[in-house]
C-alpha positions as CSV (number, residue, x, y, z in Angstrom):
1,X,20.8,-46.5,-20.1
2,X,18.3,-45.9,-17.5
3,X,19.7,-46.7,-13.9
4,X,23.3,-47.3,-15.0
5,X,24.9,-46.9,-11.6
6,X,28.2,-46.5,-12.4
7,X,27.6,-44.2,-15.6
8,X,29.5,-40.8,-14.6
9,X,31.0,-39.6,-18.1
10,X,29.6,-39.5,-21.5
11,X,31.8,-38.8,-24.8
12,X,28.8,-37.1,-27.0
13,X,29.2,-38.9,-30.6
14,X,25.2,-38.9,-31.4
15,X,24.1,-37.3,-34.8
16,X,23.0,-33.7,-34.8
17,X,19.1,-33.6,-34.9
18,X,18.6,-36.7,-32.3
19,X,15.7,-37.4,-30.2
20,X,15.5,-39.0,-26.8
21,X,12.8,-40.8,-25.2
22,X,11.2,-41.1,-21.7
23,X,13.9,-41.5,-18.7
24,X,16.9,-42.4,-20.9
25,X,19.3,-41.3,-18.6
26,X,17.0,-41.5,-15.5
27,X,19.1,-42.6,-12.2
28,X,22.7,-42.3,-14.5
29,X,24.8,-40.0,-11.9
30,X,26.8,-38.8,-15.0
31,X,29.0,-35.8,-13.7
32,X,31.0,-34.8,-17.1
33,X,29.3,-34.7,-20.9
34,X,32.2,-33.8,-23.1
35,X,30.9,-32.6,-26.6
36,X,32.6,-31.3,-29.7
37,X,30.6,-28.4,-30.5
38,X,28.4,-26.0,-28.4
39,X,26.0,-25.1,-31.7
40,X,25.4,-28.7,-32.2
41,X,23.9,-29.2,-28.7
42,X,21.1,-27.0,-29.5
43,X,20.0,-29.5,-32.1
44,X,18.8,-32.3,-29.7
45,X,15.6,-32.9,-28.2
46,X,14.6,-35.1,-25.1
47,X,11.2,-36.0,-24.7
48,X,10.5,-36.0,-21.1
49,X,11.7,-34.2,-18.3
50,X,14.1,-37.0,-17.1
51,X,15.7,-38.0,-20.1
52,X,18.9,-35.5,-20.5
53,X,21.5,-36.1,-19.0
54,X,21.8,-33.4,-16.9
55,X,19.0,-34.4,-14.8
56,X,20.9,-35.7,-11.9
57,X,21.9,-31.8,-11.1
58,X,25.6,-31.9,-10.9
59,X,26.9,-32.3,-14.2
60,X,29.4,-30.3,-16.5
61,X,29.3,-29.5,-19.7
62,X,32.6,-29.9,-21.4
63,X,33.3,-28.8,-25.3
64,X,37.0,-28.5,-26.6
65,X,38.5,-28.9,-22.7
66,X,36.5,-25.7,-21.1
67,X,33.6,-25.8,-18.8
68,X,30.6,-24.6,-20.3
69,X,28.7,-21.9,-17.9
70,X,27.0,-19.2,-20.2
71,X,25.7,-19.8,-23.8
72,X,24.3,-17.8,-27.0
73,X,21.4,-19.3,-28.8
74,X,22.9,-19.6,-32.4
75,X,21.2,-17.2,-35.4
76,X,20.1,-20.3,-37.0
77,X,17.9,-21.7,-34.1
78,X,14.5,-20.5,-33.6
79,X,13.6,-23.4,-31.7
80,X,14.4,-24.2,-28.4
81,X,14.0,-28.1,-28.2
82,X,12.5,-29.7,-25.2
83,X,15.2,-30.7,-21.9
84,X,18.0,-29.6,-23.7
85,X,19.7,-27.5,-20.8
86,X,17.6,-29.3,-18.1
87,X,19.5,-30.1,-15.0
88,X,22.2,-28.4,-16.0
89,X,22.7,-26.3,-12.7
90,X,26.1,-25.3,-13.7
91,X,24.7,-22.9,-16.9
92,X,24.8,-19.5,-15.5
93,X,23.5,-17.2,-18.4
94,X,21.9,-17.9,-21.8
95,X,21.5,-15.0,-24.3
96,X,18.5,-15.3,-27.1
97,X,17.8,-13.9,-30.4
98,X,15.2,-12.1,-31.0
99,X,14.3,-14.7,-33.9
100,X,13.8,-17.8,-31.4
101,X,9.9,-18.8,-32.1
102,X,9.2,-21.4,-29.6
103,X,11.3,-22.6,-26.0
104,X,10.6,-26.7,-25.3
105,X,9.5,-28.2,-22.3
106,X,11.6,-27.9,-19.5
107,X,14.5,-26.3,-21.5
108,X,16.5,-24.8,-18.9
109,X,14.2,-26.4,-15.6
């Protein structure tokens, strides 16, 4: 999807547990990511900095019509994967376990 122009909005239907590679939604100016379930998010992983798809800095986060702004790290998750927050300007507060083992690369950057 790299450099997809016109790409603004993306409905989030990938299985829990994906990975993403290098630059996958480098250059996208995606504005909304509507998801069905905040817990789920934390599942994902994107390998490099540029490859969420928050990166181009002014995207929401949408789950179940509401804006997400502030998150909890789930009980279950003791691993932060890499990029998963990244770009997201718009996230205002994230509250950790005391469980949570390892944070990924550019997690919240």
């Amino acid at each position: 999807m790299q450099g997809l122009s016109n790409l603004s909005k993306i409905i989030w239907k990938c299985p829990t547990g994906a990975t993403f590679g290098v630059n996958v939604f480098w250059n996208c100016p995606i504005t909304e990511v509507v998801i069905d379930n905040i817990d789920d998010w934390w599942s994902y992983s994107f390998g490099y900095m540029d490859s969420g798809p928050f990166q181009a800095g002014n995207a929401k986060l949408m789950c179940n019509g509401s804006e997400i702004t502030q998150v909890t790290v789930p009980q279950t998750v003791v691993t932060v994967n890499n990029g998963v927050f990244r770009g997201l300007k718009r996230l205002t507060s994230c509250t950790f376990h005391s469980n949570i083992t390892s944070i990924g690369y550019y997690a919240f950057y």
